[in-house]
N, CA, C and O atoms as CSV, one atom per row, in Angstrom:
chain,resi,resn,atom,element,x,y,z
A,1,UNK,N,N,-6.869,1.870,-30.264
A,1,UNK,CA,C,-6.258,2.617,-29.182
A,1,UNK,C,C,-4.806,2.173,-29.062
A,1,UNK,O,O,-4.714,0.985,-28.752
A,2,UNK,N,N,-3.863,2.690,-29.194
A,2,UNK,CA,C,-2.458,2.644,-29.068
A,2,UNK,C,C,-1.883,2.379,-27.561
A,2,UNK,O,O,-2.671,2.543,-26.630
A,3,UNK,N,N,-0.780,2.049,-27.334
A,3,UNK,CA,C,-0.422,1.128,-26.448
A,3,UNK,C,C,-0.290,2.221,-25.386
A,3,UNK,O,O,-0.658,1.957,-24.241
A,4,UNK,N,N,0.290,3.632,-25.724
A,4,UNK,CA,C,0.449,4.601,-24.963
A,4,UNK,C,C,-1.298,5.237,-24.299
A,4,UNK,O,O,-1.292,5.492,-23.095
A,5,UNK,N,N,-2.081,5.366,-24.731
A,5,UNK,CA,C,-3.677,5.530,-24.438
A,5,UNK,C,C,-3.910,4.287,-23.797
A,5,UNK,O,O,-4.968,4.236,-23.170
A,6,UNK,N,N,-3.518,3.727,-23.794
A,6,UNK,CA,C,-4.088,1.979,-22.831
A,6,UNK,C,C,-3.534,2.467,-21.666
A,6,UNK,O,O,-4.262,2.877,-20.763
A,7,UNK,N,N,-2.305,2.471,-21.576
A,7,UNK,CA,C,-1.343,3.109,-20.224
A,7,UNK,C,C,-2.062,3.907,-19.439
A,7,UNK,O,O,-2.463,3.700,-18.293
A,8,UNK,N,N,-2.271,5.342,-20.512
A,8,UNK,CA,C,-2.811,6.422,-19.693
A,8,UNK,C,C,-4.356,6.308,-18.938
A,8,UNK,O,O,-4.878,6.960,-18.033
A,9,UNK,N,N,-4.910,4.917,-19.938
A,9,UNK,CA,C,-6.209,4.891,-19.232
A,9,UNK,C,C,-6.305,3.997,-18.657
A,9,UNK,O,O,-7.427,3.501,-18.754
A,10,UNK,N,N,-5.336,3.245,-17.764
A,10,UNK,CA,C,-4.923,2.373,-16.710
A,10,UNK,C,C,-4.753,3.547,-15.463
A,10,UNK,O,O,-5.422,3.611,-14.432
A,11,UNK,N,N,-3.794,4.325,-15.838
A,11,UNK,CA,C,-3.040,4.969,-15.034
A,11,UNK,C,C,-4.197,6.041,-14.272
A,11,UNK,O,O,-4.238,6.374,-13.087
A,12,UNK,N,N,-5.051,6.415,-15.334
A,12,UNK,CA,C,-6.342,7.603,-14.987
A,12,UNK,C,C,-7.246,6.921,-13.499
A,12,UNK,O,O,-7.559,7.457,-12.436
A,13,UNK,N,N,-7.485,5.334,-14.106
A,13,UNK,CA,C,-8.261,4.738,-13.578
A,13,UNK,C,C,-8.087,4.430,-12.071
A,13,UNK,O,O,-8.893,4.640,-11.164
A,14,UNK,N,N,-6.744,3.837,-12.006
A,14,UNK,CA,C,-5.839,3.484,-11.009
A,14,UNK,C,C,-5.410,5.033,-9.958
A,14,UNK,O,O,-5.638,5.055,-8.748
A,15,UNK,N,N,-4.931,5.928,-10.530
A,15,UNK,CA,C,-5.125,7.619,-9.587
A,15,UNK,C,C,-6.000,7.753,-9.290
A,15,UNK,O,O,-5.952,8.309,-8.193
A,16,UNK,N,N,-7.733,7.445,-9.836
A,16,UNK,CA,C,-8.821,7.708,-9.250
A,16,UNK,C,C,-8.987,6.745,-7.632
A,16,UNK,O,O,-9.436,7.169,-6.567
A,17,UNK,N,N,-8.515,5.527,-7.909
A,17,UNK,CA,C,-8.753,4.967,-7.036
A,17,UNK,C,C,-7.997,5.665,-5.610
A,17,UNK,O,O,-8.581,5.660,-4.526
A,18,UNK,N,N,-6.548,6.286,-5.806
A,18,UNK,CA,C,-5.490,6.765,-5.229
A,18,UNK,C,C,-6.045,8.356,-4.588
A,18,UNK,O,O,-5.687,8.878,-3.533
A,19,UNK,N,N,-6.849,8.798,-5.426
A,19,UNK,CA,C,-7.007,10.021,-4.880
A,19,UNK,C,C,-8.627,10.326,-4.388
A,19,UNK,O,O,-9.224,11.399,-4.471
A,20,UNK,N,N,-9.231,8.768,-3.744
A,20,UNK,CA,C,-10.484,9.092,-2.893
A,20,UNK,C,C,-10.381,9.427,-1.635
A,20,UNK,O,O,-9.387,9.185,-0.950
A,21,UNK,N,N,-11.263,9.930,-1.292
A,21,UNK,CA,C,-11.128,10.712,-0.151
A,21,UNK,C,C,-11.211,9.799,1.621
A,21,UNK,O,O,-11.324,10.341,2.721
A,22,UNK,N,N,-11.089,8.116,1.262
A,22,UNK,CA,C,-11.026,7.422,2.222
A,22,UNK,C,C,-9.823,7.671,3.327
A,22,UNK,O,O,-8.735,7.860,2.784
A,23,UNK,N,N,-9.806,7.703,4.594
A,23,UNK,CA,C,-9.195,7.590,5.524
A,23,UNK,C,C,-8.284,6.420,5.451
A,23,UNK,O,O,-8.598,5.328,4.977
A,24,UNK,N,N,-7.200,6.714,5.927
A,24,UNK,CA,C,-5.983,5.060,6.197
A,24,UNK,C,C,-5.567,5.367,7.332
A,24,UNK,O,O,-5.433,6.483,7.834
A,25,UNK,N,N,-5.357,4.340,7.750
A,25,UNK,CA,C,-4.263,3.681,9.144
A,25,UNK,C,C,-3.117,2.863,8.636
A,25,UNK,O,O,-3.371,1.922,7.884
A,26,UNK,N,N,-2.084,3.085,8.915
A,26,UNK,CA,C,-0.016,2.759,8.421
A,26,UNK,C,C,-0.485,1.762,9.567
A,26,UNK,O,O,-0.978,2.060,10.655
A,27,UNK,N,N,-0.211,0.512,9.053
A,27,UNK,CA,C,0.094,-0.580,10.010
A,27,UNK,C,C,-0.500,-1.950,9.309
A,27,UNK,O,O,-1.045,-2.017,8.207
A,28,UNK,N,N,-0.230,-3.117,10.314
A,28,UNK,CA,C,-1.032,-4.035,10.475
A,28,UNK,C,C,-1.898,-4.372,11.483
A,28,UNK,O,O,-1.353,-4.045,12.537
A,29,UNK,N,N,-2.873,-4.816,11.674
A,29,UNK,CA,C,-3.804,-5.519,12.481
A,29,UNK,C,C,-3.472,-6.852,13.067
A,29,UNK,O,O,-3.444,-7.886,12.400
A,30,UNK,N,N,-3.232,-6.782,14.292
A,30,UNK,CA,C,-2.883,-8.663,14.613
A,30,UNK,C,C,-3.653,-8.730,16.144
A,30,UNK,O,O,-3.863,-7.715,16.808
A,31,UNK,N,N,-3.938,-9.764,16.472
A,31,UNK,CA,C,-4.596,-10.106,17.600
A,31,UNK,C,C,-3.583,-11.128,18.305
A,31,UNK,O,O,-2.891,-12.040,17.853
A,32,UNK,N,N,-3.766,-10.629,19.552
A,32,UNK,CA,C,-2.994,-11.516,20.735
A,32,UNK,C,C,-3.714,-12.355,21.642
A,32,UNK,O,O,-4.923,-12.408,21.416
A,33,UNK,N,N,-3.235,-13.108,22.729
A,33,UNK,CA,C,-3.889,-13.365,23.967
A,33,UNK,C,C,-2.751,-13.534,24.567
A,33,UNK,O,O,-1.600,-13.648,24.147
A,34,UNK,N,N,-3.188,-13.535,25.544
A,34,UNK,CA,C,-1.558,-12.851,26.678
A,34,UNK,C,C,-1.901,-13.558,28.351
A,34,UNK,O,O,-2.975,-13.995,28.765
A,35,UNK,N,N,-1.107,-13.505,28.780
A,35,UNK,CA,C,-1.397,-14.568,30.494
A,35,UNK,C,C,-1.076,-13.148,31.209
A,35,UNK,O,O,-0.331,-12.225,30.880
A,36,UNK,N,N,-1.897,-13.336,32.270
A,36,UNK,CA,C,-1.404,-12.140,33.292
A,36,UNK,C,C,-0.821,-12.868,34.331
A,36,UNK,O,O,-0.318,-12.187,35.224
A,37,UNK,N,N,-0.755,-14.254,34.451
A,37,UNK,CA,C,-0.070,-15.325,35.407
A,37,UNK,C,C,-0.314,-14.757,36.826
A,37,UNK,O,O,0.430,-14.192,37.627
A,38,UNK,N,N,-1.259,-15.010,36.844
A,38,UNK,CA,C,-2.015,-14.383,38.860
A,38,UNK,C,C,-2.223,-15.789,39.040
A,38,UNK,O,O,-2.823,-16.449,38.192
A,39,UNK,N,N,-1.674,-16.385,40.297
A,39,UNK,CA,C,-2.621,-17.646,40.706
A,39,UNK,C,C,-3.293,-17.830,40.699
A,39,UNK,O,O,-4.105,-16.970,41.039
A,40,UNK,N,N,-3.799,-19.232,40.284
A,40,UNK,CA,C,-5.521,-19.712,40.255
A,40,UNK,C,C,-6.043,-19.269,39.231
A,40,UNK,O,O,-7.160,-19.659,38.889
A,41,UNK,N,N,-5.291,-18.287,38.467
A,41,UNK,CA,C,-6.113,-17.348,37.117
A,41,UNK,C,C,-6.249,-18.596,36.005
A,41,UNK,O,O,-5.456,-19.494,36.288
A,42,UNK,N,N,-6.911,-18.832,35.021
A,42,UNK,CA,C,-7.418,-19.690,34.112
A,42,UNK,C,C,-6.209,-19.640,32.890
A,42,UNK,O,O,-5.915,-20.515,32.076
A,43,UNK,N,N,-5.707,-18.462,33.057
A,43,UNK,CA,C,-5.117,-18.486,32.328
A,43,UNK,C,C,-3.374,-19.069,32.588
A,43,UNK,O,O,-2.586,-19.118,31.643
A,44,UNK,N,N,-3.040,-19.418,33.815
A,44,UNK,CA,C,-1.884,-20.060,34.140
A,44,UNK,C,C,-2.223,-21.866,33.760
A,44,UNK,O,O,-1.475,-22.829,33.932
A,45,UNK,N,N,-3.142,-21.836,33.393
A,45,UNK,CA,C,-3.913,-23.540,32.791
A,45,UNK,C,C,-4.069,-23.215,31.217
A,45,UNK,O,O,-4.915,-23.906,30.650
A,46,UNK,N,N,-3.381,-22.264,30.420
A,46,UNK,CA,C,-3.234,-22.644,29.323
A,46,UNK,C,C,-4.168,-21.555,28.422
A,46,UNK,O,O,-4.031,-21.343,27.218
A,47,UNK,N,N,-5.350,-20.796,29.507
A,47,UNK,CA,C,-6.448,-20.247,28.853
A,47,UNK,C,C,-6.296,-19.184,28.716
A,47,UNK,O,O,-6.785,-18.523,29.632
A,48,UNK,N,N,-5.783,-18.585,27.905
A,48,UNK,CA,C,-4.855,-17.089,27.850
A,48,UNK,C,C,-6.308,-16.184,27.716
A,48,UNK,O,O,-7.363,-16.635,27.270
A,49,UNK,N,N,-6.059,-14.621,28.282
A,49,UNK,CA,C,-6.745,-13.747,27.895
A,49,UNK,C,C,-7.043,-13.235,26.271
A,49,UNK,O,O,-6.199,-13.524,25.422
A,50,UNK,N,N,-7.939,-12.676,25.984
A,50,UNK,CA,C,-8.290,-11.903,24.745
A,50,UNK,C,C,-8.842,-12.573,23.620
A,50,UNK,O,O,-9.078,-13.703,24.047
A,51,UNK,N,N,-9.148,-12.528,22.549
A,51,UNK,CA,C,-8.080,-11.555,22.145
A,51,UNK,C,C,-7.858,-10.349,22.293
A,51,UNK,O,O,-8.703,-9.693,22.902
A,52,UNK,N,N,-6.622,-9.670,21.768
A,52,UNK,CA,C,-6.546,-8.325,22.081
A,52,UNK,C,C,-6.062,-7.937,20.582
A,52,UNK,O,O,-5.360,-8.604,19.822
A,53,UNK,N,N,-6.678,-6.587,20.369
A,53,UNK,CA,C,-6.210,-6.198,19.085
A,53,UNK,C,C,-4.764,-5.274,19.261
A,53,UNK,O,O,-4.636,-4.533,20.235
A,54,UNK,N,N,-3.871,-5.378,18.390
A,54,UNK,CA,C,-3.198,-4.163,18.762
A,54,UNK,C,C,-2.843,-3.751,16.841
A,54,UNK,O,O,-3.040,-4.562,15.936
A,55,UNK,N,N,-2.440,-2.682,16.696
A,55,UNK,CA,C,-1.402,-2.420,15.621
A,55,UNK,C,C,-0.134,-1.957,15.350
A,55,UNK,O,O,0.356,-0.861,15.623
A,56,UNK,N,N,0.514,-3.234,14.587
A,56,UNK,CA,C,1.894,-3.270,14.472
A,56,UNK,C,C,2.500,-1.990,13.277
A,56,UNK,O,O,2.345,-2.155,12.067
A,57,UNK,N,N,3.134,-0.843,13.812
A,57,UNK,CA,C,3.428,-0.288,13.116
A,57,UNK,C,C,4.944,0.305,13.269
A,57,UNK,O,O,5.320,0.799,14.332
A,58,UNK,N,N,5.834,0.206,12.043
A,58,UNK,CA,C,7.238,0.319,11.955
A,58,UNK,C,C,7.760,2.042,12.149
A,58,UNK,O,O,7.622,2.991,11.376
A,59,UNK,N,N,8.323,1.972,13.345
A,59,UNK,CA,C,8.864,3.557,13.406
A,59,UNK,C,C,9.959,3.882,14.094
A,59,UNK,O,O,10.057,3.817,15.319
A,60,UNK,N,N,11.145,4.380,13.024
A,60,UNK,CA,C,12.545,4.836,13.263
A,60,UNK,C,C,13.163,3.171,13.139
A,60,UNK,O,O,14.218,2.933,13.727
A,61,UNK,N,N,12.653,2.341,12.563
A,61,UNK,CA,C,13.270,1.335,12.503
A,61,UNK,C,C,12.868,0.152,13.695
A,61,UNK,O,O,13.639,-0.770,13.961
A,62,UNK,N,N,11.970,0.276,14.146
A,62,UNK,CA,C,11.561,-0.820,15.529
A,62,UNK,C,C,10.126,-0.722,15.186
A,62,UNK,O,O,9.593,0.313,14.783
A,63,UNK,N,N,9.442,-2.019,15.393
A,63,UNK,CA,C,8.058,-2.613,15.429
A,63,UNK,C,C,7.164,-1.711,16.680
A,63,UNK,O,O,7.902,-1.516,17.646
A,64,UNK,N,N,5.958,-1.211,16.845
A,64,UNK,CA,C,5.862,-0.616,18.067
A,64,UNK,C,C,4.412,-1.350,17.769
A,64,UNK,O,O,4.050,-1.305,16.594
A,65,UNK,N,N,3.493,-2.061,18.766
A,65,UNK,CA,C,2.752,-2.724,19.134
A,65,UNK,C,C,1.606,-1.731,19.537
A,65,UNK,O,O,1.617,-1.570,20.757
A,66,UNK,N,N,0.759,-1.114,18.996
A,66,UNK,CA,C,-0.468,-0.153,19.968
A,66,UNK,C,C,-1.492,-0.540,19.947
A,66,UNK,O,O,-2.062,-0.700,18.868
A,67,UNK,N,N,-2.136,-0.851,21.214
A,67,UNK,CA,C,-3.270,-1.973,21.271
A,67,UNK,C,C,-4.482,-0.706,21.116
A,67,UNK,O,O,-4.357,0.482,21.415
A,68,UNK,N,N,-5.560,-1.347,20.600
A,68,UNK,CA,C,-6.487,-1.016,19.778
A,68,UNK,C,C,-7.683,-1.160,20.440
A,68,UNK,O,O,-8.074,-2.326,20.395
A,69,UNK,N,N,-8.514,-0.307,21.123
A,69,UNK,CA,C,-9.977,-1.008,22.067
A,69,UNK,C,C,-10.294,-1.668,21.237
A,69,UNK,O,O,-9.917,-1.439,20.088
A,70,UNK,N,N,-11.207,-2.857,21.585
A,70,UNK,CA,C,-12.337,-3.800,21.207
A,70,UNK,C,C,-13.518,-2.649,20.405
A,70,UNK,O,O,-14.052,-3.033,19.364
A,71,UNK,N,N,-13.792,-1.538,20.856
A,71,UNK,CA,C,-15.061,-0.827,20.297
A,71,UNK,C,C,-14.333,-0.455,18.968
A,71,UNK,O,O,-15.074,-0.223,18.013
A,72,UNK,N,N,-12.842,-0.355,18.750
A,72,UNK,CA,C,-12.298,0.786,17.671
A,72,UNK,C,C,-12.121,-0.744,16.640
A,72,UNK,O,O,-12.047,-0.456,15.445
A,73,UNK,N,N,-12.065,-1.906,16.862
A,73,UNK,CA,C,-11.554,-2.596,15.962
A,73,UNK,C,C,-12.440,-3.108,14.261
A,73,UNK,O,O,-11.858,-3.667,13.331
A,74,UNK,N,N,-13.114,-2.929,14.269
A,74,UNK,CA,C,-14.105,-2.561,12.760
A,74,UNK,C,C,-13.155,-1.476,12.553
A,74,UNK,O,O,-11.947,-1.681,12.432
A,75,UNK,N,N,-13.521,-0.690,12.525
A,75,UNK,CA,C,-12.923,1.065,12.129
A,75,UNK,C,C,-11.610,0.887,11.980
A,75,UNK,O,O,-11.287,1.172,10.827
A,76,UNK,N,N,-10.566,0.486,12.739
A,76,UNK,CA,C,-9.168,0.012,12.675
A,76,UNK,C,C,-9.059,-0.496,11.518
A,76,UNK,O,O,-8.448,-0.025,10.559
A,77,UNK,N,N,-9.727,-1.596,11.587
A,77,UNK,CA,C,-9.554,-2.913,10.447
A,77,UNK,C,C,-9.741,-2.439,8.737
A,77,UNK,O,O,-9.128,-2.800,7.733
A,78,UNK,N,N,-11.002,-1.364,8.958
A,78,UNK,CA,C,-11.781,-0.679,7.629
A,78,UNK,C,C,-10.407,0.088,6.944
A,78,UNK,O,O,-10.024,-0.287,5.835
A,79,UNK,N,N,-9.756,1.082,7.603
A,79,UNK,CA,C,-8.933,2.035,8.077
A,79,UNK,C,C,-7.635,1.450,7.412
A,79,UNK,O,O,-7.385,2.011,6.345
A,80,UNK,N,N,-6.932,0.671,7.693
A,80,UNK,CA,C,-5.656,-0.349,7.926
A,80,UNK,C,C,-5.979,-1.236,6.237
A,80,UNK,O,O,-5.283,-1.224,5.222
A,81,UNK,N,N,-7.077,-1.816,6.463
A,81,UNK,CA,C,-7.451,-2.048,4.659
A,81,UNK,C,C,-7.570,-1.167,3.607
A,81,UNK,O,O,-7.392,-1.416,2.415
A,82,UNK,N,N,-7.874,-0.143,4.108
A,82,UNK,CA,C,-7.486,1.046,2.684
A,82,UNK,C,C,-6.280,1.467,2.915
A,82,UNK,O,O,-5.759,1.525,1.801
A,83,UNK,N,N,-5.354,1.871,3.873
A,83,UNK,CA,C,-3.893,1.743,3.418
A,83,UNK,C,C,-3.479,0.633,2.583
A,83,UNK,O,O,-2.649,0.789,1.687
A,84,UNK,N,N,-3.835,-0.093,2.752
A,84,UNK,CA,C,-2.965,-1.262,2.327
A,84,UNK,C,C,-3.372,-1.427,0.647
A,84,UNK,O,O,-2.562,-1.774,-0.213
A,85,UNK,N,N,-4.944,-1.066,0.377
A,85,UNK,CA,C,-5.319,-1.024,-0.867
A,85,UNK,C,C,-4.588,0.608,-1.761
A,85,UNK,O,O,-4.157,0.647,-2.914
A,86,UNK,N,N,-4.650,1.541,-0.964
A,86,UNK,CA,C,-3.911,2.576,-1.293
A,86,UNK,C,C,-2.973,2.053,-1.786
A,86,UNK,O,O,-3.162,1.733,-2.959
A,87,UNK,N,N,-1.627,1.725,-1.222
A,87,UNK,CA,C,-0.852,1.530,-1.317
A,87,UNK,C,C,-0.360,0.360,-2.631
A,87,UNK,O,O,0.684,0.393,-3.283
A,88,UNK,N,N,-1.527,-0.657,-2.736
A,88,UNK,CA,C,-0.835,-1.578,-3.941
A,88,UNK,C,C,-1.246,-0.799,-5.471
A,88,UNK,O,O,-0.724,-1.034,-6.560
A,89,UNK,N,N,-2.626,0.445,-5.091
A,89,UNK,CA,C,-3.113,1.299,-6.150
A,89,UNK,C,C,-1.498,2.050,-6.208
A,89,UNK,O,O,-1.009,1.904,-7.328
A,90,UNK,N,N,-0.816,2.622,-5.481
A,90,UNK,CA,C,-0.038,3.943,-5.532
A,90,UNK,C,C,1.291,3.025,-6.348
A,90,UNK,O,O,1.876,3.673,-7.216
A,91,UNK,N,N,1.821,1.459,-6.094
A,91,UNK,CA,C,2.723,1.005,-6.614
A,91,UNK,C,C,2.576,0.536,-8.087
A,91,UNK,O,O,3.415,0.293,-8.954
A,92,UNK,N,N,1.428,0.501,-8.075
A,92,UNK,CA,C,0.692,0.083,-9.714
A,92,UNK,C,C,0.823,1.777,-10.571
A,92,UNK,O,O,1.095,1.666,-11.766
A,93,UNK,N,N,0.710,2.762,-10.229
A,93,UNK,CA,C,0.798,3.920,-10.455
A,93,UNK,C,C,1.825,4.166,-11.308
A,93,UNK,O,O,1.953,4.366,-12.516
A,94,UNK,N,N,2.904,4.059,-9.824
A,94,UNK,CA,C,4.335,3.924,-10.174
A,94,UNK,C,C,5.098,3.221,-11.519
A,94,UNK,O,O,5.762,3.740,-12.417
A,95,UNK,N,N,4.671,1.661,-11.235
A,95,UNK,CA,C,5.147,0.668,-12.452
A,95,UNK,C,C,4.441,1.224,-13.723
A,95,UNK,O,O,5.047,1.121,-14.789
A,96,UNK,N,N,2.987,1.910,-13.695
A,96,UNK,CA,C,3.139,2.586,-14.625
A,96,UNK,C,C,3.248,3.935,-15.409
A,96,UNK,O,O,2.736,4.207,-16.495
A,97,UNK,N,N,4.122,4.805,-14.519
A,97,UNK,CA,C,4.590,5.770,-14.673
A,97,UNK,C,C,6.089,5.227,-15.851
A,97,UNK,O,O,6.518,5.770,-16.868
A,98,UNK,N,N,6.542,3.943,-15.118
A,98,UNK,CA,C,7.656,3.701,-15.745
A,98,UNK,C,C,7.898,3.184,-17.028
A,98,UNK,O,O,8.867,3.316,-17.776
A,99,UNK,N,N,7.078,2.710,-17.118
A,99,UNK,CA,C,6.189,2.373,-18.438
A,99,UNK,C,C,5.770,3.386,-19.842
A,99,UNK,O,O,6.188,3.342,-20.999
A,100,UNK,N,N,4.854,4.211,-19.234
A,100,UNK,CA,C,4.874,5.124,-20.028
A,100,UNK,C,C,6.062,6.201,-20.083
A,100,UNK,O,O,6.308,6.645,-21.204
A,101,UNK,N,N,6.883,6.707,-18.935
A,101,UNK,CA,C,8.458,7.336,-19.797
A,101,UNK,C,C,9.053,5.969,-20.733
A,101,UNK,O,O,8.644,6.026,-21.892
A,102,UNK,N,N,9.689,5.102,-20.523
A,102,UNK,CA,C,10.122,3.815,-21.547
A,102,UNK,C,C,9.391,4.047,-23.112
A,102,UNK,O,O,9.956,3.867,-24.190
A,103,UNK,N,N,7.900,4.522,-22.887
A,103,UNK,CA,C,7.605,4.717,-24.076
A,103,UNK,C,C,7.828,6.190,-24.395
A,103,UNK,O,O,8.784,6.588,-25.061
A,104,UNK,N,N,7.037,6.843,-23.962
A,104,UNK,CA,C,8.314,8.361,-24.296
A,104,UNK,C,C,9.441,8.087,-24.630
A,104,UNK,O,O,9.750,8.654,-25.678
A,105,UNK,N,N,10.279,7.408,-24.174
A,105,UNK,CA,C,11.617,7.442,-24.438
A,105,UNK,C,C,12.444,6.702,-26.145
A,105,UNK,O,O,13.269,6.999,-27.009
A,106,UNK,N,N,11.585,5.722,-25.789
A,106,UNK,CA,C,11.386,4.655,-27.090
A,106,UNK,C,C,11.010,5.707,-28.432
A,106,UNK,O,O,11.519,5.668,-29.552
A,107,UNK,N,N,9.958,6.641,-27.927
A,107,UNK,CA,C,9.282,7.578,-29.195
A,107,UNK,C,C,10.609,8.919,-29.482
A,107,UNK,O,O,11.136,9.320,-30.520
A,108,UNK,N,N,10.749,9.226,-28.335
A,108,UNK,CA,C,11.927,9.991,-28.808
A,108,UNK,C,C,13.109,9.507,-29.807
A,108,UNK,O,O,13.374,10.079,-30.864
A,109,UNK,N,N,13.896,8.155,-29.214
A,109,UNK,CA,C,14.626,7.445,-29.779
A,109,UNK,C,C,14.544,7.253,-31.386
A,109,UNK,O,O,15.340,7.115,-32.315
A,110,UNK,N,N,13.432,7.308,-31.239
A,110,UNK,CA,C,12.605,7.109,-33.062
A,110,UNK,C,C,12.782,7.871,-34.389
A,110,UNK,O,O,13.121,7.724,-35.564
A,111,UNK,N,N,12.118,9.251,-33.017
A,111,UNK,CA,C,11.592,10.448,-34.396
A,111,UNK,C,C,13.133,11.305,-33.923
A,111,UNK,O,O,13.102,12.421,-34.441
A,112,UNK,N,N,14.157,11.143,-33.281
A,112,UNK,CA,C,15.630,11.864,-33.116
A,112,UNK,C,C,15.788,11.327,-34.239
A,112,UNK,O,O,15.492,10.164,-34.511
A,113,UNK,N,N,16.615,12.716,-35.507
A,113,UNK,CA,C,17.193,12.524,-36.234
A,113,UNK,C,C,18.806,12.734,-35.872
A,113,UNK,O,O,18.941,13.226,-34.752
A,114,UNK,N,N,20.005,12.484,-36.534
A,114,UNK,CA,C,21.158,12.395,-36.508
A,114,UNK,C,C,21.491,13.632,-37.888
A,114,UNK,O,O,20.979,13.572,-39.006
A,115,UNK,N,N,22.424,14.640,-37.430
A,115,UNK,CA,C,22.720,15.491,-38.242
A,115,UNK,C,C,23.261,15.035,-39.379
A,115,UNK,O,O,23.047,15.732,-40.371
A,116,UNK,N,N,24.150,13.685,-39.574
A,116,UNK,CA,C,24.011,13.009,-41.106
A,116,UNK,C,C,22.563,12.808,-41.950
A,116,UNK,O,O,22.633,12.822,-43.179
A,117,UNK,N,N,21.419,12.644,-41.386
A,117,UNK,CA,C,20.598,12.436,-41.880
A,117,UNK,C,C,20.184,14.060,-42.264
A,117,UNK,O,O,19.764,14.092,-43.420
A,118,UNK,N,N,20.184,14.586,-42.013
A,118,UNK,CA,C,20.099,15.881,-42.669
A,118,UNK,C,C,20.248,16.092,-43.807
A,118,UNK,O,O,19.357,16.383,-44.605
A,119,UNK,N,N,21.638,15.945,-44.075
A,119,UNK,CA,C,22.267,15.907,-44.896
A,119,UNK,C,C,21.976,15.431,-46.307
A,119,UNK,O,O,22.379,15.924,-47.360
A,120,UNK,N,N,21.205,14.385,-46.122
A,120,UNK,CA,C,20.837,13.235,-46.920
A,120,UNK,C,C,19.242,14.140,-47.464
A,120,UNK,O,O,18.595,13.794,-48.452
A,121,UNK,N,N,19.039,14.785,-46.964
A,121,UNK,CA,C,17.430,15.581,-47.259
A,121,UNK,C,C,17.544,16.382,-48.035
A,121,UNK,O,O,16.569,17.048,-48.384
């Protein structure tokens, strides 16, 4: 199998993964605990509330924090992990998209003759 068929059956393998029909969530997952500082509250002694889930997701250029119920956080988490697996499938894609033009390109480079060589035929 030639180096160009290795590629393409990286690349086949790797789009399959890219084009299942799993759901994503754009973000990260992070958990907080937070003081509501009410007197006497447990938590002005150090014992912060939560955790709390929220997800950190980047938009227009600023971090925006959207907290996440406790019932949604499995599903969030499931959700938020296939973006993220999407995503290292879709850059692997890429690197080898670039890959195989380089070799296209390399093969062209090859079998291009030069109109002196013509000549010579």
């Amino acid at each position: 199998m030639g180096r160009l068929s290795r590629e393409r059956w990286g690349l086949e393998k790797k789009l399959a993964g890219v084009l299942s029909r799993k759901f994503l969530l754009k973000g990260s997952l992070v958990q907080k605990y937070k003081a509501c500082n009410k007197p006497g509250c447990r938590c002005t002694r150090g014992e912060l509330h939560g955790p709390f889930c929220y997800l950190s997701v980047s938009q227009g250029g600023k971090t925006r924090m959207i907290f996440i119920k406790k019932q949604h956080w499995q599903k969030a988490k499931e959700l938020s992990t296939n973006y993220r697996q999407w995503r290292k499938k879709r850059a692997t894609i890429a690197q080898i998209n670039k890959q195989i033009l380089a070799l296209i390109d390399q093969m062209e480079k090859e079998r291009t003759l030069e109109v002196s060589s013509l000549e010579k035929r």
